[in-house]
C-alpha angles and dihedrals in degrees: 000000000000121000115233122206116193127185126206129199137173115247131285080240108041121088115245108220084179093045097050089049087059096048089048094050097047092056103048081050078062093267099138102157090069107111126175091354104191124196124216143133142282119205132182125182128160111240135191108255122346097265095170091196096053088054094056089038091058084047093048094052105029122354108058130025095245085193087060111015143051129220144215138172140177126203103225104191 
């Protein structure tokens, strides 16, 4: 089995109402330095073998909004 970890995030171009709402937060906590804070998700699953295709496959159909969100993943053996 390999684990997979696979990070979303809505698009360069999309605009980030979460995202904005932590920013906003953290500043007014006194956190000024955070700038264009984005939200997304982190997943991890084993998976049999380390079929690259499959994986993007599973993000394409089901994991990530591929319309609004990016995706990257990484096989850690």
């Amino acid at each position: 089995m390999a684990k997979v970890k696979i990070y979303i995030s809505p698009k360069k171009d999309i605009r980030d109402p979460q995202g904005v709402a932590v920013e906003n937060a953290l500043k007014h906590l006194g956190f000024d330095t955070a700038e264009n804070v984005r939200v997304g998700k982190y997943i991890t699953m084993d998976v049999d073998g380390e079929d690259k295709e499959k994986i993007e496959e599973m993000c394409n159909k089901l994991l990530a909004n591929t319309i609004i969100e990016d995706f990257t993943f990484e096989v850690v053996s």
